[in-house]
FIDO-886355 format. One record per residue (C-alpha): residue number from 1; residue in three letters; x negated, y, z negated. Coordinates in nm, 2 decimals. Example, Ala and Ser with C-alpha at 12.3 -4.5 7.8 and 13.67 -1.06 7.14 Angstrom:
2
<node><num>1</num><residu>ALA</residu><X>-1.23</X><Y>-0.45</Y><Z>-0.78</Z></node>
<node><num>2</num><residu>SER</residu><X>-1.37</X><Y>-0.11</Y><Z>-0.71</Z></node>
END
This chain:
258
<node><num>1</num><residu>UNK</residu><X>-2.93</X><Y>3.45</Y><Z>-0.46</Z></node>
<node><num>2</num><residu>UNK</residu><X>-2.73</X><Y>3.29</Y><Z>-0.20</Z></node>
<node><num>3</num><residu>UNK</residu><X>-2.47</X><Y>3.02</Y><Z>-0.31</Z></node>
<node><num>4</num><residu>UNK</residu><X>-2.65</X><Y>2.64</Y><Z>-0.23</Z></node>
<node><num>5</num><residu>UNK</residu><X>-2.32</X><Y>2.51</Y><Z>-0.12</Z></node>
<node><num>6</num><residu>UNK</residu><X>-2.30</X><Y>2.80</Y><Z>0.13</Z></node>
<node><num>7</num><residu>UNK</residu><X>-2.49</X><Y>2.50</Y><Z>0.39</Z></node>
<node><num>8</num><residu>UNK</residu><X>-2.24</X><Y>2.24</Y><Z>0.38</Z></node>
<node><num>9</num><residu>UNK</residu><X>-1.92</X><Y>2.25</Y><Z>0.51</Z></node>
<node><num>10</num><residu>UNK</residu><X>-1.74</X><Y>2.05</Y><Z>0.30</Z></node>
<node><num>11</num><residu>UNK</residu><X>-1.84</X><Y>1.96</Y><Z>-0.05</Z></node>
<node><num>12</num><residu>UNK</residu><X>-1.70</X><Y>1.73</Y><Z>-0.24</Z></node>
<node><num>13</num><residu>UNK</residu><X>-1.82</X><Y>1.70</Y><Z>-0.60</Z></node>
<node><num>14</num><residu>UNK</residu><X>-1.72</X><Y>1.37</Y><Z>-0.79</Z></node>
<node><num>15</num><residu>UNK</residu><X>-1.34</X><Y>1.33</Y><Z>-0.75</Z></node>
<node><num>16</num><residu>UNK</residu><X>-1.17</X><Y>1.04</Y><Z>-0.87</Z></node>
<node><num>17</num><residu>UNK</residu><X>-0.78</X><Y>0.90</Y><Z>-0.93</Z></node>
<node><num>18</num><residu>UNK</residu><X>-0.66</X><Y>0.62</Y><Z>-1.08</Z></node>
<node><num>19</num><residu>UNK</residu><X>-0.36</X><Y>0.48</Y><Z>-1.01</Z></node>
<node><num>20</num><residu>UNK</residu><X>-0.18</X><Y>0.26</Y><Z>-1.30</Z></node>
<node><num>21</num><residu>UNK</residu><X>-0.47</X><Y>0.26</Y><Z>-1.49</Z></node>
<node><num>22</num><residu>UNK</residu><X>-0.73</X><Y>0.15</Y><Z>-1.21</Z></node>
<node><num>23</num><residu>UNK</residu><X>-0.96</X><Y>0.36</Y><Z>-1.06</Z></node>
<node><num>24</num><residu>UNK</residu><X>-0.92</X><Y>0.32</Y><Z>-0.70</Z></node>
<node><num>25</num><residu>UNK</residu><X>-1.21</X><Y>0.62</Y><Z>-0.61</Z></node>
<node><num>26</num><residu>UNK</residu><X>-1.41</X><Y>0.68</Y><Z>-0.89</Z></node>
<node><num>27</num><residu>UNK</residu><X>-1.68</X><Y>1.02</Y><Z>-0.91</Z></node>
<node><num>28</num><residu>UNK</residu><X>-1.71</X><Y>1.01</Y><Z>-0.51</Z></node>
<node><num>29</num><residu>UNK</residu><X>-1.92</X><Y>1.30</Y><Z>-0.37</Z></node>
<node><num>30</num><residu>UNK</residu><X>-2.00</X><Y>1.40</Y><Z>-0.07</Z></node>
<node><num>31</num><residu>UNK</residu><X>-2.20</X><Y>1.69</Y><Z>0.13</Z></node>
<node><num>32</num><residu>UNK</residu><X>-2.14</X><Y>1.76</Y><Z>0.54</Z></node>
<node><num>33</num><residu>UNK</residu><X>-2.31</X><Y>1.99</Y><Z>0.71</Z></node>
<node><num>34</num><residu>UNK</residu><X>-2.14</X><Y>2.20</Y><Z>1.01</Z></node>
<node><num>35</num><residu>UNK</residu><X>-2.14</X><Y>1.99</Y><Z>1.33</Z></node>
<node><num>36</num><residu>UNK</residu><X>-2.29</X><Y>1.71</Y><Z>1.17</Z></node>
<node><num>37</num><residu>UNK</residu><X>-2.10</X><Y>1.32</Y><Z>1.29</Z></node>
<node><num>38</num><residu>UNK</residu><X>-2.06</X><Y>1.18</Y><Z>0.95</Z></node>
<node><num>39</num><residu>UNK</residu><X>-1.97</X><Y>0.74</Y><Z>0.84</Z></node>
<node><num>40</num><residu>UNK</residu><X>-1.78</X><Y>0.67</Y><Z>0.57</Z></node>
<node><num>41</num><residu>UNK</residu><X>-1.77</X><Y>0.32</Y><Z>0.56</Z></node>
<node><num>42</num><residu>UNK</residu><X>-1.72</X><Y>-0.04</Y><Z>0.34</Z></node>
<node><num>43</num><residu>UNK</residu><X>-1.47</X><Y>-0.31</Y><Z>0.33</Z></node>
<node><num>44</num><residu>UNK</residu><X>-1.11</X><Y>-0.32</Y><Z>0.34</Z></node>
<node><num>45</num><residu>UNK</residu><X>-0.99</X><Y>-0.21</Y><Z>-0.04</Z></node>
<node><num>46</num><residu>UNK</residu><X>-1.29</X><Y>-0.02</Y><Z>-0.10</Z></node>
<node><num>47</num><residu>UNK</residu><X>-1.09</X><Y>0.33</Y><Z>-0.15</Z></node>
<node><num>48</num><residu>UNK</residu><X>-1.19</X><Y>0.47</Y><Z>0.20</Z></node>
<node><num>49</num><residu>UNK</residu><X>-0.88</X><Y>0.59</Y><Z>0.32</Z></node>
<node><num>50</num><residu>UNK</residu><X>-0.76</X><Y>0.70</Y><Z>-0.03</Z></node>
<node><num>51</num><residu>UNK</residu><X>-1.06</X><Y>0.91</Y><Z>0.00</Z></node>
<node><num>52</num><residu>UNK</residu><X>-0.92</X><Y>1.05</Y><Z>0.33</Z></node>
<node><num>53</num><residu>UNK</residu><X>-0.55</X><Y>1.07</Y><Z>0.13</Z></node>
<node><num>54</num><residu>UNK</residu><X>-0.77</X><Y>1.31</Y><Z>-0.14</Z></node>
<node><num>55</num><residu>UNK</residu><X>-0.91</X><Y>1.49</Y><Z>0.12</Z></node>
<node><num>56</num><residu>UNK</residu><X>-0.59</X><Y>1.62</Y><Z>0.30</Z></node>
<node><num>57</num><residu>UNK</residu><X>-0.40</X><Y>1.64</Y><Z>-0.03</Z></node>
<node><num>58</num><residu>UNK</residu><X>-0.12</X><Y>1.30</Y><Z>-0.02</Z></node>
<node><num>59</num><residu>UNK</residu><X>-0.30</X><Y>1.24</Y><Z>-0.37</Z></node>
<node><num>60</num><residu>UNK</residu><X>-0.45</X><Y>1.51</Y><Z>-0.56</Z></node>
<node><num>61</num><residu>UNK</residu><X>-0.81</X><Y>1.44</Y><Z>-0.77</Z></node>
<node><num>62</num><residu>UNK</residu><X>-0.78</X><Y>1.38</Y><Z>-1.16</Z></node>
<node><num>63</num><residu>UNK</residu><X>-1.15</X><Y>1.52</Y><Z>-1.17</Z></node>
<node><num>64</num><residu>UNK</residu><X>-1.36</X><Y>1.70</Y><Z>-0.97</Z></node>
<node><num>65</num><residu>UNK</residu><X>-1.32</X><Y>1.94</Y><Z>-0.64</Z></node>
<node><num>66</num><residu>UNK</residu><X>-1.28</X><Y>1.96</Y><Z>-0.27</Z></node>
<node><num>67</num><residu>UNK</residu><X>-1.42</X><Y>2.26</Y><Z>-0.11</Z></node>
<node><num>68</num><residu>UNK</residu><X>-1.43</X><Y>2.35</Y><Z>0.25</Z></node>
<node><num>69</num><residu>UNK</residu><X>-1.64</X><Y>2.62</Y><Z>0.41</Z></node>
<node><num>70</num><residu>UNK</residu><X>-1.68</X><Y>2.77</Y><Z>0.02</Z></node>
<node><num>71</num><residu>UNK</residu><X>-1.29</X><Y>2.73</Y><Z>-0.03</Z></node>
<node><num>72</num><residu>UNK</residu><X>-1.16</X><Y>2.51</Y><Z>-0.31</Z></node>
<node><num>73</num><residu>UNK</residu><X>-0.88</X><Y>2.31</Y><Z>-0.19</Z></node>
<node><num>74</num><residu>UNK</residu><X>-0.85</X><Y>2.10</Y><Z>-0.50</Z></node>
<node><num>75</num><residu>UNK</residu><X>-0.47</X><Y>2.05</Y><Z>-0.57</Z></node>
<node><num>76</num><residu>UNK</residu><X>-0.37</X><Y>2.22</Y><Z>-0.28</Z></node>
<node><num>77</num><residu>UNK</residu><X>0.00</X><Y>2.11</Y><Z>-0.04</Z></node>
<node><num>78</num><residu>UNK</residu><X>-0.16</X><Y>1.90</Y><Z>0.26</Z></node>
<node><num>79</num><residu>UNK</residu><X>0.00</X><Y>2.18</Y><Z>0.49</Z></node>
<node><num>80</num><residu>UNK</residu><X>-0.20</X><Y>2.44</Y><Z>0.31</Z></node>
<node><num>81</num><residu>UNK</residu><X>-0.50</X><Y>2.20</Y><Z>0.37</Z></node>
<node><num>82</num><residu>UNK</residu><X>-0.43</X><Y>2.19</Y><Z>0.71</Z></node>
<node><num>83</num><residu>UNK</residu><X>-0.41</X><Y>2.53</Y><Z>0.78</Z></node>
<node><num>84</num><residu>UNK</residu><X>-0.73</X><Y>2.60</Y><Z>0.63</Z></node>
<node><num>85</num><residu>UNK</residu><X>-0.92</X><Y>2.37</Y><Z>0.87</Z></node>
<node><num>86</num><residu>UNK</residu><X>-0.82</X><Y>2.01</Y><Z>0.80</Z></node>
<node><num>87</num><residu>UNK</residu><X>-0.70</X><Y>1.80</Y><Z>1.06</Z></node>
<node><num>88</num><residu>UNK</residu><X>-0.67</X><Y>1.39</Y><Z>1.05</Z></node>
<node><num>89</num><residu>UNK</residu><X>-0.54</X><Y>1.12</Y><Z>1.25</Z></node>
<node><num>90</num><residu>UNK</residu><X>-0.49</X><Y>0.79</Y><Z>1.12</Z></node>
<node><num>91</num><residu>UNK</residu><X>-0.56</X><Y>0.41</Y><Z>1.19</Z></node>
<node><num>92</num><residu>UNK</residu><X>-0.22</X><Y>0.31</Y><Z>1.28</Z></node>
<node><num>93</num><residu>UNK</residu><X>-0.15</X><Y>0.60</Y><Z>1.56</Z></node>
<node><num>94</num><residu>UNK</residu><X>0.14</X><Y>0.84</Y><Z>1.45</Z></node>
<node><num>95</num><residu>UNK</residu><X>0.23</X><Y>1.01</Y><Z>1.75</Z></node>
<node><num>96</num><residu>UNK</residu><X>0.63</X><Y>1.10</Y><Z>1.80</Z></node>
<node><num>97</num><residu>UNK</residu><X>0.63</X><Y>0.79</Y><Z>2.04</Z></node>
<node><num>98</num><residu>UNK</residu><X>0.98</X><Y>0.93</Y><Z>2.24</Z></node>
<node><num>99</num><residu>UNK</residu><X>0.87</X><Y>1.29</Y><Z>2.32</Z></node>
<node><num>100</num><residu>UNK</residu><X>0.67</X><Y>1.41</Y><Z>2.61</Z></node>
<node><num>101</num><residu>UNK</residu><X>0.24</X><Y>1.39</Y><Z>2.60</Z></node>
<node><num>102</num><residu>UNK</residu><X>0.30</X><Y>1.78</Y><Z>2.65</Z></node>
<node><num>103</num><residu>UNK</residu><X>0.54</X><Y>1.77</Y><Z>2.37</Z></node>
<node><num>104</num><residu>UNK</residu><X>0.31</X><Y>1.60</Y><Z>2.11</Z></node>
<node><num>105</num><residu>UNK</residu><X>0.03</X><Y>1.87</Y><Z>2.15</Z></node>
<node><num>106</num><residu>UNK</residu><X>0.31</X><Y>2.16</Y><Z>2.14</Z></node>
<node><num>107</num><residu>UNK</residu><X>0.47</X><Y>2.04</Y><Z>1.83</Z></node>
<node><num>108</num><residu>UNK</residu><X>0.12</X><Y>2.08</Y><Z>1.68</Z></node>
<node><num>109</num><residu>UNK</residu><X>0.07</X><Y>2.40</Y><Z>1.85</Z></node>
<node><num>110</num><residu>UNK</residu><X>0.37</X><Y>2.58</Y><Z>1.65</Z></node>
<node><num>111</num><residu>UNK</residu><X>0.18</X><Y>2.68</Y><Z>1.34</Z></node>
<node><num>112</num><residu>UNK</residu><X>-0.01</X><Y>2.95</Y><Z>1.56</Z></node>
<node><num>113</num><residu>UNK</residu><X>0.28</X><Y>3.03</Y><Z>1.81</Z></node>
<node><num>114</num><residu>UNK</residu><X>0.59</X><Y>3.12</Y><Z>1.62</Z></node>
<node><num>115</num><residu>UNK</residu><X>0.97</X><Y>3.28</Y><Z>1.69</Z></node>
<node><num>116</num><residu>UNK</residu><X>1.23</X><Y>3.36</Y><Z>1.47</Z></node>
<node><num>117</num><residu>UNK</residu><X>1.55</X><Y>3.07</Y><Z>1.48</Z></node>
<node><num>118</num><residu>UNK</residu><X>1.76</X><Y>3.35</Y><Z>1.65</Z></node>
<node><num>119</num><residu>UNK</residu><X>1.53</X><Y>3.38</Y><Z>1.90</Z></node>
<node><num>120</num><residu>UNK</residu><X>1.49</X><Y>3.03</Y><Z>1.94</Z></node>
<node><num>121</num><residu>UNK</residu><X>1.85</X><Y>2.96</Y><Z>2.00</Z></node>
<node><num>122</num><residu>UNK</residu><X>1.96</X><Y>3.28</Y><Z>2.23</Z></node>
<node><num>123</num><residu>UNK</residu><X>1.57</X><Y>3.27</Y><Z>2.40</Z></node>
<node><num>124</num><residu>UNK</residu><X>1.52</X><Y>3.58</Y><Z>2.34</Z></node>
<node><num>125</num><residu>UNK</residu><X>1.24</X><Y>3.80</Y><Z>2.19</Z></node>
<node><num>126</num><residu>UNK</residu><X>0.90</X><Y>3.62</Y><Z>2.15</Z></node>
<node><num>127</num><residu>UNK</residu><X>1.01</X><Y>3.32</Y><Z>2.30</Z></node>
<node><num>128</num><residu>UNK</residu><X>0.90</X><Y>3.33</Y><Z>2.66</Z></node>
<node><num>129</num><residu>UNK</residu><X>0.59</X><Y>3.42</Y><Z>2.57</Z></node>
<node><num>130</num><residu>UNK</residu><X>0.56</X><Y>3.18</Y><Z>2.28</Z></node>
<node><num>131</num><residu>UNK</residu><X>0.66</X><Y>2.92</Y><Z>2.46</Z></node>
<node><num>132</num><residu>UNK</residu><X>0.47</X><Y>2.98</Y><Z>2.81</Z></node>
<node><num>133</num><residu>UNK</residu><X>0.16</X><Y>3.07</Y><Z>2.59</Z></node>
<node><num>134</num><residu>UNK</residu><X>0.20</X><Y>2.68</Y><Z>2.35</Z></node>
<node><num>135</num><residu>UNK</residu><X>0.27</X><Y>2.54</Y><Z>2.70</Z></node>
<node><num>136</num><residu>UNK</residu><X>-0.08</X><Y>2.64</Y><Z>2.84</Z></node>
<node><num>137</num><residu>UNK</residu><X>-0.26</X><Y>2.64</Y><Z>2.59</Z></node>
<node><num>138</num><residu>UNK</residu><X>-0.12</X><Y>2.23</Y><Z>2.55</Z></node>
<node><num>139</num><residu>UNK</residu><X>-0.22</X><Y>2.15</Y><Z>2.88</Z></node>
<node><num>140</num><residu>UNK</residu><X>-0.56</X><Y>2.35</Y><Z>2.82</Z></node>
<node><num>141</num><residu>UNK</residu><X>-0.58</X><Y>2.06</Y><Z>2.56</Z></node>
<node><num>142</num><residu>UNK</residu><X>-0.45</X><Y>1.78</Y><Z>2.78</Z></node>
<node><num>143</num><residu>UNK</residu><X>-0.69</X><Y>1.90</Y><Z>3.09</Z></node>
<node><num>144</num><residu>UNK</residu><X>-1.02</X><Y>1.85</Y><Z>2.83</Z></node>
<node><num>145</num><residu>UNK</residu><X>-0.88</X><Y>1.45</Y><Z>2.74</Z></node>
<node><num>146</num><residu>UNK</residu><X>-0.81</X><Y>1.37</Y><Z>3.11</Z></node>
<node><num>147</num><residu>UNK</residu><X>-0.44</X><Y>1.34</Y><Z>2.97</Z></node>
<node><num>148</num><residu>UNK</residu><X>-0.27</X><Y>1.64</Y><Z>3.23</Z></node>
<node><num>149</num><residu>UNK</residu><X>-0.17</X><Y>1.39</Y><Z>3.48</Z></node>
<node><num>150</num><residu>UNK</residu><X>0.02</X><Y>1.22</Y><Z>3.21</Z></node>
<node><num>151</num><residu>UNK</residu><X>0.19</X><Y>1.52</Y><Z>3.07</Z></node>
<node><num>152</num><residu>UNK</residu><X>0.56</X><Y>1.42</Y><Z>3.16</Z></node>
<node><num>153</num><residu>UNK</residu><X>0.53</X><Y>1.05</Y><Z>2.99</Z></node>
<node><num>154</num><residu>UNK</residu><X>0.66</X><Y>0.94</Y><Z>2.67</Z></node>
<node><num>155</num><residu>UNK</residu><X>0.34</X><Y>0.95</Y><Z>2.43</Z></node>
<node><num>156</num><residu>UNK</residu><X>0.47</X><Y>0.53</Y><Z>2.40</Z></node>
<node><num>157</num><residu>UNK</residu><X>0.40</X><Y>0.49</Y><Z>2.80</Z></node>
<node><num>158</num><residu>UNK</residu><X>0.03</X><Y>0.58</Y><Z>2.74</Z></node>
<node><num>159</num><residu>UNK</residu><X>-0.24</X><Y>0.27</Y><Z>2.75</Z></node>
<node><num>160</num><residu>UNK</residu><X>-0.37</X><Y>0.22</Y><Z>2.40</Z></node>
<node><num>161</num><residu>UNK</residu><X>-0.73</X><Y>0.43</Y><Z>2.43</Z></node>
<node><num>162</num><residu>UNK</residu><X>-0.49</X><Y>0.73</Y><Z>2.62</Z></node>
<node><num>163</num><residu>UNK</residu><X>-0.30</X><Y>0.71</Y><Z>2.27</Z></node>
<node><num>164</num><residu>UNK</residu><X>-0.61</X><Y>0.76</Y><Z>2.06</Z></node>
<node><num>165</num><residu>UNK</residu><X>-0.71</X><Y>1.05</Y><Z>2.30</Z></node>
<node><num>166</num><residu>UNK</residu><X>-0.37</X><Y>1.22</Y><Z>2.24</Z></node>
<node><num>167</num><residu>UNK</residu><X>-0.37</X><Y>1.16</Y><Z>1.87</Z></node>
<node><num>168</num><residu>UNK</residu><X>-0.71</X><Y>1.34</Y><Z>1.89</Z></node>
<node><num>169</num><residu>UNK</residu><X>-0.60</X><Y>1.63</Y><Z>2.13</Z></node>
<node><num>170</num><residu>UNK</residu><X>-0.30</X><Y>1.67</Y><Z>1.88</Z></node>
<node><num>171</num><residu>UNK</residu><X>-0.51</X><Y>1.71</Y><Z>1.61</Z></node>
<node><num>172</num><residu>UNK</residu><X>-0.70</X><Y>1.95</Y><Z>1.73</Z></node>
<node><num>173</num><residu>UNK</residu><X>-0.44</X><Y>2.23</Y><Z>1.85</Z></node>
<node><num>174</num><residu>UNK</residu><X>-0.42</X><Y>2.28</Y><Z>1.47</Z></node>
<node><num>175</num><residu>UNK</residu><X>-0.75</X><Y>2.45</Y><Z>1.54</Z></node>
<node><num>176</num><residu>UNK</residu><X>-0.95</X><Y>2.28</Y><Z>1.25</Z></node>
<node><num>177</num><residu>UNK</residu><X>-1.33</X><Y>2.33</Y><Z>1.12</Z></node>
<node><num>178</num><residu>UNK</residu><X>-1.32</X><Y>1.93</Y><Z>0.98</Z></node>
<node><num>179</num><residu>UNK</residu><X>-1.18</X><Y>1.64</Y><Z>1.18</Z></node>
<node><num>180</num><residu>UNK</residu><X>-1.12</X><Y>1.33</Y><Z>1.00</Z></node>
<node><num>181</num><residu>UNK</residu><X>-1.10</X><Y>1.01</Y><Z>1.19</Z></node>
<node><num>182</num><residu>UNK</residu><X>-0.95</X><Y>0.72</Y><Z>1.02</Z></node>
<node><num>183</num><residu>UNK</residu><X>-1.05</X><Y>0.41</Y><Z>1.22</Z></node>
<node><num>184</num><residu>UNK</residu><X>-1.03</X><Y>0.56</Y><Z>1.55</Z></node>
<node><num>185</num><residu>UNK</residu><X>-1.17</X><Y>0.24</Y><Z>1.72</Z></node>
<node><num>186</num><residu>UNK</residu><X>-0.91</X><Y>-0.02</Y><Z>1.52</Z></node>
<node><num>187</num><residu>UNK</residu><X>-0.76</X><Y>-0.26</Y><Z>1.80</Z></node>
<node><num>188</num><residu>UNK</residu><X>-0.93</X><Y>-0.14</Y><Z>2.07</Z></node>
<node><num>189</num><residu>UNK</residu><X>-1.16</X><Y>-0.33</Y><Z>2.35</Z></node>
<node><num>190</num><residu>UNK</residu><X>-1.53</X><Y>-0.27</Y><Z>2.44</Z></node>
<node><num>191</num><residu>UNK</residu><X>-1.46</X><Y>-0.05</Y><Z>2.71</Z></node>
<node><num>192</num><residu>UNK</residu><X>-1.23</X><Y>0.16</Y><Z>2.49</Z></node>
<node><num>193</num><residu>UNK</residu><X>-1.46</X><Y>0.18</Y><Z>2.22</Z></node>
<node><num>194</num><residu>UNK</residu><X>-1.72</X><Y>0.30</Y><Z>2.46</Z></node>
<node><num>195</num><residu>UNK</residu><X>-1.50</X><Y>0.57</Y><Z>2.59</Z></node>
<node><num>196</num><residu>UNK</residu><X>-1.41</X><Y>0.64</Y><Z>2.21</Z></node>
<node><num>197</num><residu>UNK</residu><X>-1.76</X><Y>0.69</Y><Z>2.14</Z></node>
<node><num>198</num><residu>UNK</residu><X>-1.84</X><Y>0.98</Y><Z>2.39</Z></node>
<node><num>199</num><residu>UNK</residu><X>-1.50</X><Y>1.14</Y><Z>2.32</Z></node>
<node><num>200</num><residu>UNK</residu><X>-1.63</X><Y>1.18</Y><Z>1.98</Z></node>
<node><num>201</num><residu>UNK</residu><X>-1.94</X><Y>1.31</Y><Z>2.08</Z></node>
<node><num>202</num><residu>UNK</residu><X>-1.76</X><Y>1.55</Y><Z>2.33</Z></node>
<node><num>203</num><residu>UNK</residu><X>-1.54</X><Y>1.66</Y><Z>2.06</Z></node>
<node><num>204</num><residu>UNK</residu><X>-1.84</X><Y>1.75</Y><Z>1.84</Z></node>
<node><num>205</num><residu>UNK</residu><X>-2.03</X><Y>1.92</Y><Z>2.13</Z></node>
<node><num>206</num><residu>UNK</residu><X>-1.74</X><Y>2.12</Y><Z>2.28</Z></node>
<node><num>207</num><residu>UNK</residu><X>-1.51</X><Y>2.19</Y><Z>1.98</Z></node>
<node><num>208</num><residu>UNK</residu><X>-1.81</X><Y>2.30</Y><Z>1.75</Z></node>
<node><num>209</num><residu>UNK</residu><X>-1.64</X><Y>2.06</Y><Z>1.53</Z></node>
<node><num>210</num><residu>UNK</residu><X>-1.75</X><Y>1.86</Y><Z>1.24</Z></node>
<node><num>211</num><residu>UNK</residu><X>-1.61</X><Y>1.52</Y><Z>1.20</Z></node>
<node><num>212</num><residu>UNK</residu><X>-1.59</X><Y>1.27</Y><Z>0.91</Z></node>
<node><num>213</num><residu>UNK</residu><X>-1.48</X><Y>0.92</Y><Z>1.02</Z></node>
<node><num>214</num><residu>UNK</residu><X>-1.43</X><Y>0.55</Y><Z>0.86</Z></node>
<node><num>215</num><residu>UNK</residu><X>-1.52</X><Y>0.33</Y><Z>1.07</Z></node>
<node><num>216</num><residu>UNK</residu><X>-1.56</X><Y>-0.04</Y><Z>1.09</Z></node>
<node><num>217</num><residu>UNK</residu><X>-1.71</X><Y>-0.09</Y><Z>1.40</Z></node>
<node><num>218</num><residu>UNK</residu><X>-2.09</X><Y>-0.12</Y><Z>1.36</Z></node>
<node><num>219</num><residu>UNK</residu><X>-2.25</X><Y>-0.03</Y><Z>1.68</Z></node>
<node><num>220</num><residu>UNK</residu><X>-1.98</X><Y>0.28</Y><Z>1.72</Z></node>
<node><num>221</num><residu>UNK</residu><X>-2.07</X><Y>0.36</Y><Z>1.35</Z></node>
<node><num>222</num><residu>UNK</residu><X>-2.47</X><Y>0.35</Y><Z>1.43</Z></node>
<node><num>223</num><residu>UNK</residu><X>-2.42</X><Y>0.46</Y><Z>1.78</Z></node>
<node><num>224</num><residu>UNK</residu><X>-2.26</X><Y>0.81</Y><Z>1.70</Z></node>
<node><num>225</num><residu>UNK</residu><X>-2.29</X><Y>0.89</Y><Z>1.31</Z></node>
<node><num>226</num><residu>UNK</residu><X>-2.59</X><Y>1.08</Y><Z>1.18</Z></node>
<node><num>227</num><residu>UNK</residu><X>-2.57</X><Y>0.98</Y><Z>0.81</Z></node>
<node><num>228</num><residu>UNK</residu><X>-2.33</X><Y>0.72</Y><Z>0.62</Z></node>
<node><num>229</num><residu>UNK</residu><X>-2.18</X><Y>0.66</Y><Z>0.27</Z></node>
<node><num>230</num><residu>UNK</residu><X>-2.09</X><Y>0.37</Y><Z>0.17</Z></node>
<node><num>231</num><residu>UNK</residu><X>-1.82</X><Y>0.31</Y><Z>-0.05</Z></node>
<node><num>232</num><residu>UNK</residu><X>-1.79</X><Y>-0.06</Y><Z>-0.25</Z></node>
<node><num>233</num><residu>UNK</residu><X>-1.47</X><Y>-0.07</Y><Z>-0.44</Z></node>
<node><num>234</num><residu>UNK</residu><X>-1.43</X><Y>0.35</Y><Z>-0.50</Z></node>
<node><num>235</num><residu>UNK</residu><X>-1.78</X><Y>0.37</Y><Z>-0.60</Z></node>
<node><num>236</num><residu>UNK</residu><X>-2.07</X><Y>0.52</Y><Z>-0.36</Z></node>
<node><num>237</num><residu>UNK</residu><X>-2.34</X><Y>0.21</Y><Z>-0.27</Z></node>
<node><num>238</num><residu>UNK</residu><X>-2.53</X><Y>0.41</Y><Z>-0.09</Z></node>
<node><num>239</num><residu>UNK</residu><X>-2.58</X><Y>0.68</Y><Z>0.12</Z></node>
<node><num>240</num><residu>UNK</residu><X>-2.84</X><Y>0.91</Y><Z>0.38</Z></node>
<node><num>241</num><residu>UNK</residu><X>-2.95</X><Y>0.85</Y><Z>0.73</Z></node>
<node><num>242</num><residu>UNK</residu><X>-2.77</X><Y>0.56</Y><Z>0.94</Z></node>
<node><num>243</num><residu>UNK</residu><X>-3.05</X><Y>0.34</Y><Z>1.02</Z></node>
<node><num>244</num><residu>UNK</residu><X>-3.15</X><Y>0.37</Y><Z>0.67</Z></node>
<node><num>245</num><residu>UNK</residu><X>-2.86</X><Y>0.27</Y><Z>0.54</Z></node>
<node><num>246</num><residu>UNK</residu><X>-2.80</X><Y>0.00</Y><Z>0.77</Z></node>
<node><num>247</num><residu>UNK</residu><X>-3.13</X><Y>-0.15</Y><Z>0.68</Z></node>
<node><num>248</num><residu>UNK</residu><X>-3.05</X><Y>-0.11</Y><Z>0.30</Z></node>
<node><num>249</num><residu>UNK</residu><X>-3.05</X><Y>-0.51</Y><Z>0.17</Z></node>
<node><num>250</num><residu>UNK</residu><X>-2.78</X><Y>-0.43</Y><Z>-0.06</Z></node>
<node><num>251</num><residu>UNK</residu><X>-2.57</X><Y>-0.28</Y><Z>0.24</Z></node>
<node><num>252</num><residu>UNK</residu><X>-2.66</X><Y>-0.56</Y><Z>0.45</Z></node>
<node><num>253</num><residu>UNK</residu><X>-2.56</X><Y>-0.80</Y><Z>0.19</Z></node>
<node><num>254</num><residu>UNK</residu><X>-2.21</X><Y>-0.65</Y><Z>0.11</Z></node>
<node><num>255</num><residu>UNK</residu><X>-2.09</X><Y>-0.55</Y><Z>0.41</Z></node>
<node><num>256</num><residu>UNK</residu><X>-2.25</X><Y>-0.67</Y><Z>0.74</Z></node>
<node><num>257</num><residu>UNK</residu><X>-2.21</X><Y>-0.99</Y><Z>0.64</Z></node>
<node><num>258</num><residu>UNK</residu><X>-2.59</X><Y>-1.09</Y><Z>0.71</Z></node>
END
């Protein structure tokens, strides 16, 4: 009899932590399917992002597990997370604001193309190759993002929505099966949200990627996601479809502010 988890991607089964005595997520679960464009959304406290902290191991569950593509990552190093198919980016943008565009997506790029230290320093052995094989496959990257042309520039010269598209591309040279997106649209205009919102479809189309993402942007949240939880201080409201969700009275009531 074939495992019922085997559908979903990842499956969370009620994780919670408390910090000083106060449960910040409290018996959270959560089922995504491969491909799907999932919301997690609710107001500012609600435990969204520590969700996203469990998730990619910075805080590690005091009950239940994480498991992704039938692998339980409960406990696990964020790095060891990473490598089996997690990848984040986060609402303030962490890119290494003084290197290159190029340089962002390479530095991301060196978990799959590696040289010994000797090799690094005399440039000798694997490192031609390494390096001419990171620096394609980073402009590969750069070409799908319309960032090429702006290979050369200091990740800190890029417009604000060119940021979010690198922060994006750099998350994906780690090559993940789960993308989270932690407020991808925070501080950005219409037009930028716009161009957000069919980069995240793109992503999901072309990267056969699955993507989780908080979001507090309403029409990019019912525009793009296919279901939504909804998290009210660490506990689940509600969750299932997006329209249904955002027609749930309690929902309405919480958090859109109707």
């Amino acid at each position: 009899m074939s495992n019922t988890n085997e559908r979903y991607l990842l499956d969370v089964e009620k994780i919670s932590i408390a910090f000083g005595g106060l449960k910040a997520v409290d018996d959270f679960s959560i089922k995504i399917k491969k491909n799907e464009l999932y919301g997690l959304i609710g107001p500012n406290g609600a435990g969204k992002t520590t969700v996203f902290n469990l998730l990619t191991g910075v805080y590690h569950p005091d009950t239940g597990y994480i498991k992704l593509d039938g692998e339980d990552l409960t406990g696990k190093k964020t790095i060891e997370i990473n490598n089996a198919g997690i990848a984040r980016t986060f609402q303030n943008i962490r890119l290494f604001s003084n290197l290159s565009v190029a340089d962002n997506v390479k530095a991301a790029l060196h978990h799959k193309y590696s040289y010994s230290l000797l090799e690094g320093i005399l440039h000798l052995g694997k490192y031609g190759k390494v390096e001419k094989e990171t620096e394609e496959r980073a402009y590969e990257l750069l070409k799908v993002f319309e960032l090429d042309q702006y290979a050369e520039y200091k990740a800190s010269q890029l417009p604000y929505g060119k940021q979010r598209k690198l922060e994006i591309a750099r998350a994906l040279a780690t090559d993940p099966k789960l993308l989270l997106l932690d407020e991808p649209a925070a501080g950005m205009n219409p037009q930028e949200t716009k161009e957000l919102m069919d980069t995240i479809r793109f992503v999901r189309d072309n990267f056969d990627m699955t993507i989780l993402l908080i979001e507090h942007d309403m029409k990019l949240v019912s525009g793009i996601c296919e279901r939504l939880t909804v998290l009210n201080f660490g506990h689940m409201l509600c969750e299932g479809e997006t329209k249904t969700v955002l027609n749930n009275p309690e929902v309405i009531k919480a958090y859109l502010g109707d």
